[in-house]
C-alpha positions as CSV (number, residue, x, y, z in Angstrom):
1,X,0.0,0.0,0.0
2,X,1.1,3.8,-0.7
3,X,2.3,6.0,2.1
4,X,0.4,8.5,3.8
5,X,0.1,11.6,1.5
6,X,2.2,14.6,2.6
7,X,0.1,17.6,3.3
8,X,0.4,20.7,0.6
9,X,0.4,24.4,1.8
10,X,-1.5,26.6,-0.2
11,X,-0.5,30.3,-0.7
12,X,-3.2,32.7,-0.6
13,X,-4.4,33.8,-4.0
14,X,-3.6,37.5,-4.8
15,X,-6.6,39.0,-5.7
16,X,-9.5,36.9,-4.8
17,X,-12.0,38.5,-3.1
18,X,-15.3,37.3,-2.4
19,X,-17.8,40.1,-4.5
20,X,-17.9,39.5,-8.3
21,X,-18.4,42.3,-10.9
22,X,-21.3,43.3,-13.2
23,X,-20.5,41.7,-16.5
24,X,-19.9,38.3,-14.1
25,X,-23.1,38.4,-13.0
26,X,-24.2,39.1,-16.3
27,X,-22.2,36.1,-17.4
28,X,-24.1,33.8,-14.9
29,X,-27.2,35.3,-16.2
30,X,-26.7,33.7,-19.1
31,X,-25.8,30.4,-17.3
32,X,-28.9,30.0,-15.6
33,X,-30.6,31.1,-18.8
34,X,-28.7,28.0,-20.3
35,X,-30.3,26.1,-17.4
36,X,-33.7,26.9,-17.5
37,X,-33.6,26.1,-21.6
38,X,-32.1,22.8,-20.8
39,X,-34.4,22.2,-17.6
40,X,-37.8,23.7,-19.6
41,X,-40.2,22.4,-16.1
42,X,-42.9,23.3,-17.5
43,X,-42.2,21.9,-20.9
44,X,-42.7,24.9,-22.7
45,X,-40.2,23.7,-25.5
46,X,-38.1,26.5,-24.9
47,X,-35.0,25.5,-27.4
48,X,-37.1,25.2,-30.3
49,X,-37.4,29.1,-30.5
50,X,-34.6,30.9,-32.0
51,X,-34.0,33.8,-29.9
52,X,-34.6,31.6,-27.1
53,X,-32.0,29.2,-27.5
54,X,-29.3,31.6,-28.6
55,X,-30.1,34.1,-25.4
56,X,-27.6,32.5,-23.2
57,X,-24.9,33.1,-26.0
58,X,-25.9,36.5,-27.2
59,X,-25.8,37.9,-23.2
60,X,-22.6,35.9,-22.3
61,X,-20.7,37.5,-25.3
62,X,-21.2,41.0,-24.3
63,X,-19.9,39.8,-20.6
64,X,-16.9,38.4,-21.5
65,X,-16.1,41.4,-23.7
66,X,-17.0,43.6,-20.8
67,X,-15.2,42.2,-18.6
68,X,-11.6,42.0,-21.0
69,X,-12.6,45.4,-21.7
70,X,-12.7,46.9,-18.2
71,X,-9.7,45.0,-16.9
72,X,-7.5,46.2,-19.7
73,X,-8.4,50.2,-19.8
74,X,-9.0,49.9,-15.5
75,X,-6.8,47.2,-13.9
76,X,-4.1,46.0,-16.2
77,X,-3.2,42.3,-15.1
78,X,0.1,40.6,-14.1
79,X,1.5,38.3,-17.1
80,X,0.4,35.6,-15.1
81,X,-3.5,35.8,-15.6
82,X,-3.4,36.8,-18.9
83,X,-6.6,35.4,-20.9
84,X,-4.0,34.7,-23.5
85,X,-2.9,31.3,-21.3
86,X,-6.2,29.7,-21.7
87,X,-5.9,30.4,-25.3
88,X,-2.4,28.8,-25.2
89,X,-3.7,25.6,-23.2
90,X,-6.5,24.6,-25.3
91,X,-5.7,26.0,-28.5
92,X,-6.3,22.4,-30.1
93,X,-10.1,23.1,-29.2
94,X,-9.9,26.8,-30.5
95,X,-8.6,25.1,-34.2
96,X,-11.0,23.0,-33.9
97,X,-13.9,25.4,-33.4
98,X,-12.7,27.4,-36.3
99,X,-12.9,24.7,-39.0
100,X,-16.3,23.6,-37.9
101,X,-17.4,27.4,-38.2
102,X,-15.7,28.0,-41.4
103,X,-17.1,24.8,-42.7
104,X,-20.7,25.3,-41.5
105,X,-20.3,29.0,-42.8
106,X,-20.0,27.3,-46.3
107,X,-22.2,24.7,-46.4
108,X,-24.8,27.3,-45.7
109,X,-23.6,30.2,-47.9
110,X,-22.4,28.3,-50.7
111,X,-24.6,25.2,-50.6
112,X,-27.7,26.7,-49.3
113,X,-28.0,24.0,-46.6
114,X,-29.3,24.8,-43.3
115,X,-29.0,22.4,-40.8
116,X,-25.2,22.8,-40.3
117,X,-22.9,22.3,-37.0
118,X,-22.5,25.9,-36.7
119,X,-23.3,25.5,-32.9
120,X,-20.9,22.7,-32.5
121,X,-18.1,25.4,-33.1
122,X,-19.4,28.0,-32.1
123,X,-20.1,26.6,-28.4
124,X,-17.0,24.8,-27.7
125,X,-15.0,27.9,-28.7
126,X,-17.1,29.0,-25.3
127,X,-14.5,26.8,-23.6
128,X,-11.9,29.3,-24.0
129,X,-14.3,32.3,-23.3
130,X,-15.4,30.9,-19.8
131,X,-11.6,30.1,-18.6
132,X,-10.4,33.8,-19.7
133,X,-13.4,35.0,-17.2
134,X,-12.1,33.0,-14.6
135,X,-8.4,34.3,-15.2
136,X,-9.7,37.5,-15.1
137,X,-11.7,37.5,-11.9
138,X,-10.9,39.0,-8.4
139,X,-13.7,36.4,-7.6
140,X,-12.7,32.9,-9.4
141,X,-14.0,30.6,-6.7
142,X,-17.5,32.9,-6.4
143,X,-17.6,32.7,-10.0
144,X,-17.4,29.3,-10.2
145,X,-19.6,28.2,-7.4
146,X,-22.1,30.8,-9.3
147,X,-22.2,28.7,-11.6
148,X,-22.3,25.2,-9.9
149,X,-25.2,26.5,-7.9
150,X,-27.4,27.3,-10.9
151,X,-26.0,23.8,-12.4
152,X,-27.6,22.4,-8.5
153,X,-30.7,23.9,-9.0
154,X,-30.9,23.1,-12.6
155,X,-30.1,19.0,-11.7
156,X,-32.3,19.3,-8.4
157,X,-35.6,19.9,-10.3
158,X,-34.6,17.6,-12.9
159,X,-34.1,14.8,-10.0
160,X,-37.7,16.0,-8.8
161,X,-39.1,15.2,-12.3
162,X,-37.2,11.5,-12.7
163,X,-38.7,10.6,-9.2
164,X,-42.0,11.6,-10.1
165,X,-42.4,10.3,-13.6
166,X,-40.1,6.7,-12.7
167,X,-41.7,3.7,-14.6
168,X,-44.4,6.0,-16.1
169,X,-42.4,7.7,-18.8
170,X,-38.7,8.8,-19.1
171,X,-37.4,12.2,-19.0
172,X,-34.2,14.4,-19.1
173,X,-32.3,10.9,-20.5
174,X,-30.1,13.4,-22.4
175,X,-29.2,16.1,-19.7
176,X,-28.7,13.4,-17.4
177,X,-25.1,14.5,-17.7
178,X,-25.5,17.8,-15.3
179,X,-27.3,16.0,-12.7
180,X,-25.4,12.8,-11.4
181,X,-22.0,14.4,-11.3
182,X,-23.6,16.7,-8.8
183,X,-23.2,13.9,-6.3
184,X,-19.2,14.9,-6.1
185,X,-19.6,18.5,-5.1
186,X,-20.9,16.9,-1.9
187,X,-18.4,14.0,-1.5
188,X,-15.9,15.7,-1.9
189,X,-16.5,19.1,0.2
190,X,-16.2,17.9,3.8
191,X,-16.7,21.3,4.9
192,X,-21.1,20.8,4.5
193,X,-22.7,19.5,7.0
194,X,-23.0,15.6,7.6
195,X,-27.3,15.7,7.9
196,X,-27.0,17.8,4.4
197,X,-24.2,16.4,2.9
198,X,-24.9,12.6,2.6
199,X,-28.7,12.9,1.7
200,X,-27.9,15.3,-1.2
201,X,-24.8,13.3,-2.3
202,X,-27.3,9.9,-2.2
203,X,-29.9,12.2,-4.3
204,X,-27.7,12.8,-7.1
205,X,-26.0,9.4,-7.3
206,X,-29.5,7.8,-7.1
207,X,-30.6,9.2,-10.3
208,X,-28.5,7.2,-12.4
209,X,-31.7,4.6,-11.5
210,X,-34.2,7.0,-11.8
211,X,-33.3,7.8,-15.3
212,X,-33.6,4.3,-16.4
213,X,-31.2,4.9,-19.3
214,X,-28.0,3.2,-20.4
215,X,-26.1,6.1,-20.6
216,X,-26.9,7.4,-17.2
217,X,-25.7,3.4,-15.2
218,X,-22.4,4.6,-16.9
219,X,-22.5,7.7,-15.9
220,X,-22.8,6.5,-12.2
221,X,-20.7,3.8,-12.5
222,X,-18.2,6.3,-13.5
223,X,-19.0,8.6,-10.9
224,X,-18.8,6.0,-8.0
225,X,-15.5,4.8,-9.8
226,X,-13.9,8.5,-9.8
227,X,-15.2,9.6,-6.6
228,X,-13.3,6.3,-4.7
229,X,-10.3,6.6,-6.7
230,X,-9.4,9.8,-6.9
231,X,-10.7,11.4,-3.3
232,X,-12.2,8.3,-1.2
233,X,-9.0,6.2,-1.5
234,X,-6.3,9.0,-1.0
235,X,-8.5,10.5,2.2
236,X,-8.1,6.9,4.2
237,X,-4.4,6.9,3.7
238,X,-4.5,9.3,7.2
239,X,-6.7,6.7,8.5
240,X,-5.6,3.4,11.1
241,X,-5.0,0.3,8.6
242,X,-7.9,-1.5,10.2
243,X,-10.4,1.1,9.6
244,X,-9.1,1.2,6.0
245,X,-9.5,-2.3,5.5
246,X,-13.3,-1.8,7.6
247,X,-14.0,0.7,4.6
248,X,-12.9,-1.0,1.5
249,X,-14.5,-4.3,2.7
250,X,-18.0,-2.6,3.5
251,X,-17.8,-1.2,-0.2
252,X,-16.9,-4.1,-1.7
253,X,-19.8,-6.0,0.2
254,X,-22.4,-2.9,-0.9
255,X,-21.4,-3.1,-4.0
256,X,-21.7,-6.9,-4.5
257,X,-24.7,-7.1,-3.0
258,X,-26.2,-4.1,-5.1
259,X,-24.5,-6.5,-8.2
260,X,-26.7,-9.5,-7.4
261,X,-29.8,-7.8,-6.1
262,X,-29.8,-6.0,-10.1
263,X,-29.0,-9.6,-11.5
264,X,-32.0,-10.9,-9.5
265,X,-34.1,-8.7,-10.7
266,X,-33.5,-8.5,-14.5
267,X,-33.4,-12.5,-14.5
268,X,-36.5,-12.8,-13.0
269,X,-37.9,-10.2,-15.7
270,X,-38.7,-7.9,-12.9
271,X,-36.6,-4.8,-14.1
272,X,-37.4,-3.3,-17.2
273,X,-34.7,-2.5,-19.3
274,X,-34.0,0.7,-21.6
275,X,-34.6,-0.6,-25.5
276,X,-31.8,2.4,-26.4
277,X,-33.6,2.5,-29.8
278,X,-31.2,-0.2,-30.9
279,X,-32.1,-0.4,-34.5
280,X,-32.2,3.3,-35.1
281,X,-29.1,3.6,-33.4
282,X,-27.3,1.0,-35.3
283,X,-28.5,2.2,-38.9
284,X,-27.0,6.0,-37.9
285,X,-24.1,4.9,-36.3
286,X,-23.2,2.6,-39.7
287,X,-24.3,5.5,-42.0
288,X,-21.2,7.8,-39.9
289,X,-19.1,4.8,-40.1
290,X,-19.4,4.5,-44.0
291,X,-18.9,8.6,-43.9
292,X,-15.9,8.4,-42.4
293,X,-14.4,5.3,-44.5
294,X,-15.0,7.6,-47.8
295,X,-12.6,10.2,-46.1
296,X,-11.1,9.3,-42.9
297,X,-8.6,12.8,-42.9
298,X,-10.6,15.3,-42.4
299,X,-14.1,13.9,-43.5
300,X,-16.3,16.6,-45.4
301,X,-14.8,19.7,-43.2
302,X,-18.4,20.1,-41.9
303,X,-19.6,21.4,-45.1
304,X,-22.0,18.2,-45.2
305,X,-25.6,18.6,-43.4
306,X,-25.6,18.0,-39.6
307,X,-28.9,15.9,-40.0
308,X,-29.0,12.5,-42.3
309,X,-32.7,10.5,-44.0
310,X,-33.6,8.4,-41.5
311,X,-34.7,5.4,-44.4
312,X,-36.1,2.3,-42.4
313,X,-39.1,3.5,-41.1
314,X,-40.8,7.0,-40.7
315,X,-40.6,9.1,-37.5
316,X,-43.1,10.9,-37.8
317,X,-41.0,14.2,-37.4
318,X,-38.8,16.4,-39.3
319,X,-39.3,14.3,-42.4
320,X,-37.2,11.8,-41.3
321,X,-34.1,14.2,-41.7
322,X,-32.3,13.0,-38.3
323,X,-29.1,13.4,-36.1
324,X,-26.8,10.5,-35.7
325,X,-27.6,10.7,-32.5
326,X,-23.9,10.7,-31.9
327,X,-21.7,13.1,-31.9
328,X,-18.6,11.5,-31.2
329,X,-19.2,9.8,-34.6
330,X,-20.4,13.1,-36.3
331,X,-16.8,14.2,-35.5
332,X,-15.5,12.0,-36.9
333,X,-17.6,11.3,-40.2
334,X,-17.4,15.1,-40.3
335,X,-13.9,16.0,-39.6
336,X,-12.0,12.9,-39.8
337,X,-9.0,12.2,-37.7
338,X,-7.9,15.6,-38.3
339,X,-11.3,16.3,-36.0
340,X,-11.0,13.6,-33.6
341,X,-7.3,14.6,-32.8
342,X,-8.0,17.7,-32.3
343,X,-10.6,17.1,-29.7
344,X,-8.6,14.2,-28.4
345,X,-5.4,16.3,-28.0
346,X,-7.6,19.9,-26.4
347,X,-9.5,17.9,-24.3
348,X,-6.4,15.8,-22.9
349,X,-4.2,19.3,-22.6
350,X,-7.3,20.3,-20.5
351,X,-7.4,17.3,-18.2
352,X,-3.5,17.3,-17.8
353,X,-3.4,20.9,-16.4
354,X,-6.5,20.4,-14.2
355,X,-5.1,17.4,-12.6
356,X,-1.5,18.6,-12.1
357,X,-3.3,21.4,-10.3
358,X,-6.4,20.8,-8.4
359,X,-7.3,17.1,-9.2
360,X,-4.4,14.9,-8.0
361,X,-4.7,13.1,-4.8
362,X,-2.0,16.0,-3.0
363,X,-4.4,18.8,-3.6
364,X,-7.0,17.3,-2.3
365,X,-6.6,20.4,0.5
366,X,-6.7,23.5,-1.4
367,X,-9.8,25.2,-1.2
368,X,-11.2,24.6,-4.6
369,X,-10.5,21.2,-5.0
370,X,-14.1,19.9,-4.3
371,X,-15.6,22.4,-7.3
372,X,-12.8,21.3,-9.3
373,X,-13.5,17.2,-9.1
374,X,-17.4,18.6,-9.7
375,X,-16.7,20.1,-12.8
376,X,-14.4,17.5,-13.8
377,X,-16.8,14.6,-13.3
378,X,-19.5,16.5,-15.4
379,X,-17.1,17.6,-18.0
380,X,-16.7,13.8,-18.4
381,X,-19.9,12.6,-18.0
382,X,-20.9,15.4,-20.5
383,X,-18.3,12.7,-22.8
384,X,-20.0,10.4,-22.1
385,X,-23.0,11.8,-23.0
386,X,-22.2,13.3,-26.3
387,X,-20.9,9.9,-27.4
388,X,-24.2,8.5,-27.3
389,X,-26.5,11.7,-28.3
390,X,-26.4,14.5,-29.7
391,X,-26.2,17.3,-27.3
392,X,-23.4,19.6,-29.0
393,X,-25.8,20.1,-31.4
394,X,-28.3,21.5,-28.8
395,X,-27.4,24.9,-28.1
396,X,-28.3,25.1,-24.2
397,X,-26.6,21.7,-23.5
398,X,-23.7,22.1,-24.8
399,X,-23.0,26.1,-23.5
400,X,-23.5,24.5,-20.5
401,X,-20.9,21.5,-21.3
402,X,-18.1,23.7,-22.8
403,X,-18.2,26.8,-20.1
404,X,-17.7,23.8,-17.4
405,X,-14.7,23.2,-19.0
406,X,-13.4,26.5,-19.7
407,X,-14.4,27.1,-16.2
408,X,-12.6,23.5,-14.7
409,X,-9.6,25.2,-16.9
410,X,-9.8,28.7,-15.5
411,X,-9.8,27.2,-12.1
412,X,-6.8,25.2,-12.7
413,X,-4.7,28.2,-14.5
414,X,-5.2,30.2,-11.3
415,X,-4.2,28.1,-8.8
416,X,-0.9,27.1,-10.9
417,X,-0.3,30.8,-10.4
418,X,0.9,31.3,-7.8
419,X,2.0,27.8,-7.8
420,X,1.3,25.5,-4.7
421,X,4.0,24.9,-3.0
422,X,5.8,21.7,-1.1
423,X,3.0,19.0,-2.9
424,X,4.8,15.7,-3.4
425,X,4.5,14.3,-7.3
426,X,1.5,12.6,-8.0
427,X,1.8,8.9,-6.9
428,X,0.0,5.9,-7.1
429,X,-3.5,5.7,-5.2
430,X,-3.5,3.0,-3.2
């Protein structure tokens, strides 16, 4: 077994007070405009209007630019928060974003064709966006907890709804991806209270079976998985070898039994199982396959539609012209490996920096650390997700997918400057 982990001391942050400016606010505004689109309680069908869809963007814009504005002209900034380094780290996203605009640009100027993945680019350039405002703030951690407490609100009705409508009809299957993760912010914060702490961290994690989707067991499988690795495991290394061994037994033991219990129940036809439209699923996925054999470089450059005929049977609704349901594949049917890598290699940049900073077992202490494994977790689940469905292609989803990681990059740019001091390499958990 690993040794205890050594403690890390933390400087304290220049320039992070606890009041956030106007244009931040404004920039949560449009978060929690992002939310209520994506949440839509009362099923108002919100993101099929326009203006609607597009108002978290068009107030988030003029925020950010206020913001880079006032701090240049007002309160020039050290080298060291520069906007320019989240550029730098996940340029790889920015290129990427670029060549799905251009692209989509064409295909509808030139080729008249509007169903494009204009948003796809246009939204994860947001990544970049949300990370400068966090470099930018006097406020990081308030901005950032901003926006995880709209992203609470936001999963707690959506849990509401899963309870109430389980086994009579399925709901928020796709935005199951901001809900579940929510589960970490409490885990991993030992500073809420016990009687709040454990009874919302058991509500989030529970709604992996409330959804009663595919999608959302991996989600909470991953979740569970993360959680114990990454925090659980490293915590009882200051804990008597017994009590560790107490610990690990009791979860092995819950989670066997949980194991056969699900077995039980699906052998004895007592669990019904998501269909995950299969066949619809399996005639897409082959049509992006086939896409991508034709040109497996840089696939069509997004000049192609973002929608394909749906030809074995009818829908019923927009003529059968249908996602891929996919967007992992769309990438790369639509961009190639040139695409994929690109994603691949931002995404990983990301994930390096944030771990080296705020997610490795040694920082476990510092202050953000529990919004920084929450953001983390729903930045992946938000993977997941859009490997199975087609949220990037959904404007509130995925402004609310892409700003949590700019903002899990912001986070982690900060507290590499100034860096943290006397933290022992990463080593192995357990």
């Amino acid at each position: 077994m690993g040794s205890h982990i050594a403690p890390c001391r933390f400087p304290v942050q220049a320039g992070t007070r606890s009041g956030l400016l106007w244009s931040e606010y404004g920039f949560l505004l449009g978060v929690a405009i992002a939310a209520a689109v994506t949440v839509d309680p009362l099923a108002w069908g919100l993101a099929t209007y326009p203006a609607i869809k597009h108002l978290a963007l068009l107030i988030t814009l003029p925020a950010i630019g206020l913001t880079l504005a006032g701090r240049r002209l007002f309160d020039p900034l050290p080298a060291a928060r520069r906007p320019v380094r989240a550029a730098e780290a996940a340029w790889p996203l920015l290129v990427l974003a670029a060549i799905i605009v251009a692209g989509s640009l064409s295909a509808r100027l030139l080729g008249d064709i509007r169903s494009t993945f204009l948003n796809v680019g246009l939204y994860m350039a947001l990544t970049v966006a949300a990370a400068a405002m966090v470099l930018e703030s006097d406020a990081p951690a308030a901005l950032v907890r901003g926006y995880l407490r709209i992203v609470l609100v936001a999963a707690t009705v959506m849990g509401c709804y899963l309870i109430a409508n389980f086994g009579v009809r399925q709901v928020y299957h796709e935005q199951i991806f901001l809900v579940i993760p929510m589960a970490a912010w409490f885990f991993a914060d030992t500073g809420i209270r016990p009687l709040k702490r454990w009874p919302a961290f058991a509500f989030f994690l529970s709604m992996a079976g409330f959804s009663q989707k595919y999608t959302s067991y991996l989600i909470g499988m991953i979740t569970v998985a993360y959680l114990a690795a990454i925090v659980a495991l490293p915590r009882l290394r200051s804990k008597p070898l017994l009590h560790r061994l107490a610990l690990v037994y009791g979860f092995l033991l819950l989670g066997t039994a949980a194991a056969a219990g699900l077995a039980i129940l699906v052998a004895r036809g007592s669990l019904a199982l998501p269909t995950g439209n299969v066949e619809y699923r399996l005639h897409t996925y082959g049509t992006a396959l086939e896409q991508f054999k034709a040109s497996p470089l840089w696939g069509s450059l997004f000049t192609a539609e973002a929608v394909e005929k749906f030809t074995l049977y009818a829908i019923g609704i927009a003529d059968n012209m249908l996602p891929t349901h996919s967007d992992l594949l769309d990438l790369m049917a639509h961009g190639g490996l040139l695409g994929l890598g690109l994603a691949a290699w931002g995404l990983a940049r990301v994930a390096r920096i944030a771990y080296t900073s705020l997610l490795r077992p040694a920082a476990l202490a510092h202050p953000w650390a529990p919004e920084a494994h929450t953001l983390a977790l729903l930045s992946l689940a938000g993977g997941i997700t859009f490997t199975f469905n087609p949220i990037l292609l959904q404007p509130s989803m995925a402004y609310l997918l892409w700003t949590g990681v700019g903002l899990l990059l912001g986070l982690s740019l900060r507290a590499q400057s100034p860096a943290v001091l006397d933290c022992p390499k990463p080593r192995r958990l357990w």
